[in-house]
Each structure stands twice: as C-alpha cells, then as structure tokens.
C-alpha positions in Angstrom: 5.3 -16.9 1.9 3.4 -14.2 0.5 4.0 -11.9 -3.0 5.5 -8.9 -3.0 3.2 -6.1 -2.0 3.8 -2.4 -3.6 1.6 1.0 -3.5 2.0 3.5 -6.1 4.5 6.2 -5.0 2.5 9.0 -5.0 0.5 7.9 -1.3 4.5 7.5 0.1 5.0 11.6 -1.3 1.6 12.5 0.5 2.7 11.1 3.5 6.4 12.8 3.6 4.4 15.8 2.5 2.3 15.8 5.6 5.1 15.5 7.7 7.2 17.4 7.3 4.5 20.0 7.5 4.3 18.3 11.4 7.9 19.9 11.7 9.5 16.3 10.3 12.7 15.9 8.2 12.0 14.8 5.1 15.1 13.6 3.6 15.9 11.8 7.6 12.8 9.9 7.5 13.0 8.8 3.6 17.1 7.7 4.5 14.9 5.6 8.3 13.2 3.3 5.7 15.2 3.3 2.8 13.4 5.0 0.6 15.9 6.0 -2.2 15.5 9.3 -3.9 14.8 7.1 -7.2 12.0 5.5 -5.8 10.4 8.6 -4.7 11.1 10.6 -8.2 9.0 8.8 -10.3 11.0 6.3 -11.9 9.5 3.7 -10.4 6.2 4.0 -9.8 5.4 1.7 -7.4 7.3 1.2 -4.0 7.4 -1.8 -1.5 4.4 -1.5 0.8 6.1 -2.7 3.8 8.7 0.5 3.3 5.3 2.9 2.8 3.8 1.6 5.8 7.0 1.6 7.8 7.1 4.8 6.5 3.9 5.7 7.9 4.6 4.2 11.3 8.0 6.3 11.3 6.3 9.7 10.5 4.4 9.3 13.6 6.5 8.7 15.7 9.4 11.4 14.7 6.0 13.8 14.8 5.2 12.9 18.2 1.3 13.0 17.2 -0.7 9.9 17.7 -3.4 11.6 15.5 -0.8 12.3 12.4 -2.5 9.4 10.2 -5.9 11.4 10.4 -4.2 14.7 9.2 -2.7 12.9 6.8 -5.9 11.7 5.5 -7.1 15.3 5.4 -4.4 16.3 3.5 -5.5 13.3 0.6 -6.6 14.5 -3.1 -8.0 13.1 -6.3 -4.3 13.4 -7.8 -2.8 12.0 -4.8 -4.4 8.6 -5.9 -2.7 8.6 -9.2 -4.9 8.1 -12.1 -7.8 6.6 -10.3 -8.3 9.7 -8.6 -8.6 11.7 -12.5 -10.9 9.3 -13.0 -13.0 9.3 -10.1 -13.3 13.3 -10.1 -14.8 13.1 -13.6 -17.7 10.9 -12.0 -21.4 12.0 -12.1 -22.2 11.4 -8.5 -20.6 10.5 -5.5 -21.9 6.7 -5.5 -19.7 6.9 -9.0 -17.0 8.4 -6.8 -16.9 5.4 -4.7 -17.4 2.8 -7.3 -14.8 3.7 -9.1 -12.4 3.9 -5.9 -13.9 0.0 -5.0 -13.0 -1.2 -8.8 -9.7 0.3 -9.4 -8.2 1.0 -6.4 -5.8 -2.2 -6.5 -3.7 -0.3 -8.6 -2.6 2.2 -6.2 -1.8 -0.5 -3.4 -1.7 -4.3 -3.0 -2.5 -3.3 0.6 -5.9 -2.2 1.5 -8.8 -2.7 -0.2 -11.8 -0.3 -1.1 -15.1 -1.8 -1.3 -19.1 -0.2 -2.0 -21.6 -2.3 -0.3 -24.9 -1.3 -1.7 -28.0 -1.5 0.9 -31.6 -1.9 0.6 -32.4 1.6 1.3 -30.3 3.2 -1.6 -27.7 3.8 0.4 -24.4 2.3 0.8 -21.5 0.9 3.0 -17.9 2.4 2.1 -15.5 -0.4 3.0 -11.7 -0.6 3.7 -9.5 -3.7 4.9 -6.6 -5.8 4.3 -7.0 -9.5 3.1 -3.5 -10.3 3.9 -3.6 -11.9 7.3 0.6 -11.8 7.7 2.0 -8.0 7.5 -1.8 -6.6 7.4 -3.1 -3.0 7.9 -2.1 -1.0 11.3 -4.6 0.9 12.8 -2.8 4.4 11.2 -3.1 2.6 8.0 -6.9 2.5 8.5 -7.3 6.3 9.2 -5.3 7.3 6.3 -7.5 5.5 3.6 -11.1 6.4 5.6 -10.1 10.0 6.4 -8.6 9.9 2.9 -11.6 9.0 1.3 -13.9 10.9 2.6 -11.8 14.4 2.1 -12.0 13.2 -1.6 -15.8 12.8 -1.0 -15.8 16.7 0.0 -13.7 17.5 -2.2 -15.6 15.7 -5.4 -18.8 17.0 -4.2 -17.3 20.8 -2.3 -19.5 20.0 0.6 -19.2 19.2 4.4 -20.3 15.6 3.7 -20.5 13.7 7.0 -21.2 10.0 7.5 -24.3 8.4 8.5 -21.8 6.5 10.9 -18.2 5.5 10.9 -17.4 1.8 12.2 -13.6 0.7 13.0 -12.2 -2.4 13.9 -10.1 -1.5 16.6 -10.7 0.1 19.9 -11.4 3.6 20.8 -7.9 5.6 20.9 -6.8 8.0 23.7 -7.4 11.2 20.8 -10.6 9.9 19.8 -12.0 13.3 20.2 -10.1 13.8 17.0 -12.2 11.2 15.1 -15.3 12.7 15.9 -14.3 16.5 14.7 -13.2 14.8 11.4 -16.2 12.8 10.8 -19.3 14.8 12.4 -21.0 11.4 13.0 -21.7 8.7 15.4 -18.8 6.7 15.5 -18.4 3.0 16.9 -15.4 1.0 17.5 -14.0 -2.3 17.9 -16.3 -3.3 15.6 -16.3 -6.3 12.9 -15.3 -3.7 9.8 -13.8 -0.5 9.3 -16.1 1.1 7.4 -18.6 4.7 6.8 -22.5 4.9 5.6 -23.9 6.7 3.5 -27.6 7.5 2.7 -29.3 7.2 -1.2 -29.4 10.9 -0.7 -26.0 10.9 0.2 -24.5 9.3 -3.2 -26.6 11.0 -5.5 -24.9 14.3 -4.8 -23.5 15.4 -8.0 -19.5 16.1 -8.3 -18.2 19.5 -9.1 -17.4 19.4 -12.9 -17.8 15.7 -14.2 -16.8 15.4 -18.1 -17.7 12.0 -19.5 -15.0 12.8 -22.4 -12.2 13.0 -20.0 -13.5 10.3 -17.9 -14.2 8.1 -21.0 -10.7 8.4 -22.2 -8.7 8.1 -18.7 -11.1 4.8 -17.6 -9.8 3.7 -20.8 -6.5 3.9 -19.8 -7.1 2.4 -16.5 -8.7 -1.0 -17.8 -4.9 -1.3 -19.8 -2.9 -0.7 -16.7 -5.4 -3.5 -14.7 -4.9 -5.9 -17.5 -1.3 -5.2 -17.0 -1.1 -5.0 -13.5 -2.7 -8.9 -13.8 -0.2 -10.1 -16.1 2.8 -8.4 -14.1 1.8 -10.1 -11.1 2.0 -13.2 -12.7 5.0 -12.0 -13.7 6.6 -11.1 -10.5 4.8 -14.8 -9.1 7.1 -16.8 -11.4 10.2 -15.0 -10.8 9.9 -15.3 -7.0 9.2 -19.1 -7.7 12.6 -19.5 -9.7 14.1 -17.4 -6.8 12.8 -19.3 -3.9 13.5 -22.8 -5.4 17.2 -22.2 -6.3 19.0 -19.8 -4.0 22.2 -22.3 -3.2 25.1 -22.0 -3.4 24.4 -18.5 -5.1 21.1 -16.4 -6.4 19.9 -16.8 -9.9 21.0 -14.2 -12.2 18.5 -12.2 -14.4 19.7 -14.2 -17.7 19.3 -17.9 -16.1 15.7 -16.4 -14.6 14.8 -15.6 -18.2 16.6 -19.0 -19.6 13.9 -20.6 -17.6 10.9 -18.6 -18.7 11.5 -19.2 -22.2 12.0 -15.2 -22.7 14.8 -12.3 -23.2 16.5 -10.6 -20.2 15.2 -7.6 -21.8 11.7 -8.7 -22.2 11.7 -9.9 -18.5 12.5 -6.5 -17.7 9.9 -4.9 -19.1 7.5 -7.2 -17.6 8.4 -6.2 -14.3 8.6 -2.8 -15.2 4.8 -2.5 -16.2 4.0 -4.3 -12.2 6.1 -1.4 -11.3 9.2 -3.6 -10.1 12.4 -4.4 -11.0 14.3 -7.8 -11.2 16.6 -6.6 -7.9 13.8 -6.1 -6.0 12.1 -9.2 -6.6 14.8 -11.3 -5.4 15.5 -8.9 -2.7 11.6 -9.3 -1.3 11.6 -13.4 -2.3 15.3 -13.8 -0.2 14.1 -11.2 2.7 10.6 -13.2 3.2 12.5 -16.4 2.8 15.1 -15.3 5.6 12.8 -14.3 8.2 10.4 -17.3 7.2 13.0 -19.9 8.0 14.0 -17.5 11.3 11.0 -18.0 12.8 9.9 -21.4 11.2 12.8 -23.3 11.4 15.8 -24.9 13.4 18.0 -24.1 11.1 21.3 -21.9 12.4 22.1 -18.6 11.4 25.5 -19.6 9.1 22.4 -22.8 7.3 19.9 -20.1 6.8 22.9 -17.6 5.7 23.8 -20.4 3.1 20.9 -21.7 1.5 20.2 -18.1 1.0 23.1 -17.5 -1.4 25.2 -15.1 1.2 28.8 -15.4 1.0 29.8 -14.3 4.5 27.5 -14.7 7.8 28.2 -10.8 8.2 26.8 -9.8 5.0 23.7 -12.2 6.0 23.7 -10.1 9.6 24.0 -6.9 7.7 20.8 -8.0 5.7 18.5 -8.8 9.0 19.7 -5.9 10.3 18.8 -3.4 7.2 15.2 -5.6 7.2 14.2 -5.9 10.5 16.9 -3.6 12.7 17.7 -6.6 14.8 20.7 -9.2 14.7 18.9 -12.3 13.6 19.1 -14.4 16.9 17.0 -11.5 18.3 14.3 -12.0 15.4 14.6 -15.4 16.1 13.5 -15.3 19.7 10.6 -12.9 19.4 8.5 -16.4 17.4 
C-alpha cells in the first residue's frame, strides 16, 4: 500500500479559481470532495492528492467542458506553484526556468513529476509523468501540468513561445483542435511520454527581470523545505507503519504512536506539520488504503475488514466507504 500523496494547496485554489470562472460553484464542488474550508485557507499547506485530483475530475464534469484542464493550465502562474515558482521567475533563462521546475517541483506535489532532458543539439526535452503505477495521473492531470508549464514559459520570458513538438501518452481527444491552438506545434499522441521540445535557441531566451539576490535567498529557502520535506516523509512512513500494524481492536492514539517512536506528542506533531500533514490524516489515508486494499485483495467479509480496522459499528465502517469511494463496500468489492 502506497504513502500518502499531497500537493501544495495553492494548485487545488487554481483549479476552483478556474472554475468557477466556467460558471461552477465553488463552495458545491469544494463540499463534492471534501475539501474543508481549512484545508483551502492556508493552514495546511498541503492537501491529499487524491481529493485535488478528484477535484480536478469533478470540475470537469460540473463545467460540462472536456477541454477545462487545458484552460486551466492557461490560467497557471509563477505564484500559483508556491515558492518554486518565485524562484523559477528569478531565473536567467528559460532552460533555468525548467531546471528549476525538474529539481524542485516535488514540493508542490507527490503526484507528477517534472523532468529536463538535455539533447545533443542544445536543446531540451520538458518531461511530465507519474511514477506511481496505482492511483496515477488522468489524462486532465497531464494537460494541467504541460499547458501549465508552458504559460509559465510565456509568462517568464513575455513571448508566444511555442514547442518544437508536443508528445502525449494517450490518444488524440474528440477537442483536439484545442491542443493545437494552445501549443502552435506539431503535436503527436499516444506516444511513450508526455512531453514538449525545445530548441538551444529556445532556452536561452532570457526571463523578464531575473535578480540573482532574490533568487539566491528564496533557493535558499527551498533546499530547507526539501530537506524537510525528506525527513517528514519519513516521518509520515513510520506513523503509517505503527498504524497499519496495530489497528485492532481500536486505532493507535497520537501518545502510544509517539510512545513508540521514542518522541513527544508534541514533537510528533510538528514533524508532520513540516510534510504538511497532520496526525488525523495519516491514520485516516493508512486505514482508507488499508480498507479498500483488503476489499479488493481479500476474502475477508465486510463486519472482518470493519474489525481489524478499529470500527466500532459495521455502519460507521459503510459510512467510511461511502465518504471514500461513494459506493457501499460490496459494490467496491465487485468492481476487482
């Protein structure tokens, strides 16, 4: 069972942004996901990525536009990528631009990952995919991060950059015609990557105001949060371990959690707070993925699953599937 995923906060606010701009209601599709108004207000930075990207899926389809995820990407800024995007907007050049975008962009989401391919000619492959085979990317979770990045291309370097090519791993759409006004380029699909090119010319374009003060002093900020971000995970890792190995007859508290790891309740806190968690939602992800795990995996019956899981009732344990999945859990249970 995999760790608990999260993307910083500020990609869900784009998102709502955009669509409610499509003529969508934004508090309705926040309350569709469970996003709480505390998640989305900046006290905790970081959000589930399975509720962003459900998010995502739910925007479209209250918009009735297929092609919402590659507005949305139009609508993505330096700022709305947190601090890597202060950083990134202070870079020389646009091959800067993108390096710093391939390096740091694990901060912003345990998702999707950036990458800069460098080729022989000077120029360079822009990269995105997910490495996580269960729960990976969605097609409209592709557009978002290429259309996204290159509007923060134009935007870095106020020009009409287009591609050398676009590439994406998935076939041709029915609005297709969509892709190529965004990009300006020849576009090929159901290919092995999801990916644009870019010439040495290209990525030597310089960016509008770069300051290597400012830069300097935020990059030096970001290399803290990555350290942290590293030791939060591990963090987050050990809890989920305790959690997953000791769930019967009830769930760990906080204070037996922290017995265990040789450390205060309120030092555990803090931990988590820094990989942009909170001890609840730890246990909430480790029971969920546990749940639906031994749904699909196992023989076990709902009221065995229900009890190894710590529930006290079989209707709470419903109520749970239900919130997680919007299905009873014999009807999870027959889609393996």
């Amino acid at each position: 069972m995999a760790h608990q995923r999260m993307v910083v906060a500020s990609l869900s606010l784009a998102v709502l942004r955009a669509a409610e701009e499509a003529g969508v209601n934004r508090e309705r599709l926040s309350r569709a996901v469970g996003l709480s108004p505390e998640q989305l207000s900046g006290a905790a930075p970081r959000i589930p990525l399975r509720q962003h990207r459900a998010l995502v899926r739910e925007a479209v389809l209250e918009s009735g536009d297929p092609a919402l995820c590659l507005k949305m990407g139009l609508k993505v800024q330096g700022p709305t990528t947190d601090l890597v995007g202060h950083v990134a907007m202070h870079a020389p050049d646009l091959r800067a631009v993108f390096d710093y975008y391939s390096r740091y962009w694990r901060l912003m989401s345990d998702g999707i990952r950036v990458g800069a391919q460098p080729l022989a000619d000077g120029g360079a492959l822009v990269t995105v995919r997910d490495p996580e085979p269960v729960d990976g990317a969605s097609q409209c979770d592709y557009e978002l991060a290429l259309v996204g990045l290159l509007n923060i291309a134009r935007q870095a370097t106020d020009t009409n950059l287009r591609p050398q090519r676009a590439d994406f791993s998935y076939e041709a759409p029915a609005y297709a015609a969509a892709y190529h006004d965004i990009f300006g380029c020849p576009l090929n699909f159901a290919r092995p990557l999801t990916l644009m090119e870019f010439s040495r010319v290209q990525l030597q374009l310089p960016t509008l105001a770069p300051s290597a003060y400012l830069r300097d002093a935020l990059e030096s900020h970001l290399l803290e949060l990555s350290r942290n971000h590293r030791a939060g995970r591990e963090v987050v890792r050990r809890v989920r371990e305790i959690v997953l190995q000791d769930m019967s007859p009830r769930l760990p508290t906080l204070a037996q959690v922290a017995r265990i790891l040789a450390t205060s309740q309120r030092s555990l806190q803090r931990q988590l707070s820094r990989a942009g968690t909170t001890f609840s939602q730890v246990v909430e992800e480790a029971v969920r993925d546990s749940v639906l795990w031994s749904l699909q995996r196992t023989e076990l019956t709902s009221e065995e699953v229900a009890f190894r899981h710590g529930y006290a009732s079989l209707s709470a344990f419903v109520r749970a599937v239900r919130r997680w999945t919007g299905q009873t859990p014999s009807a999870y249970r027959r889609q393996r």
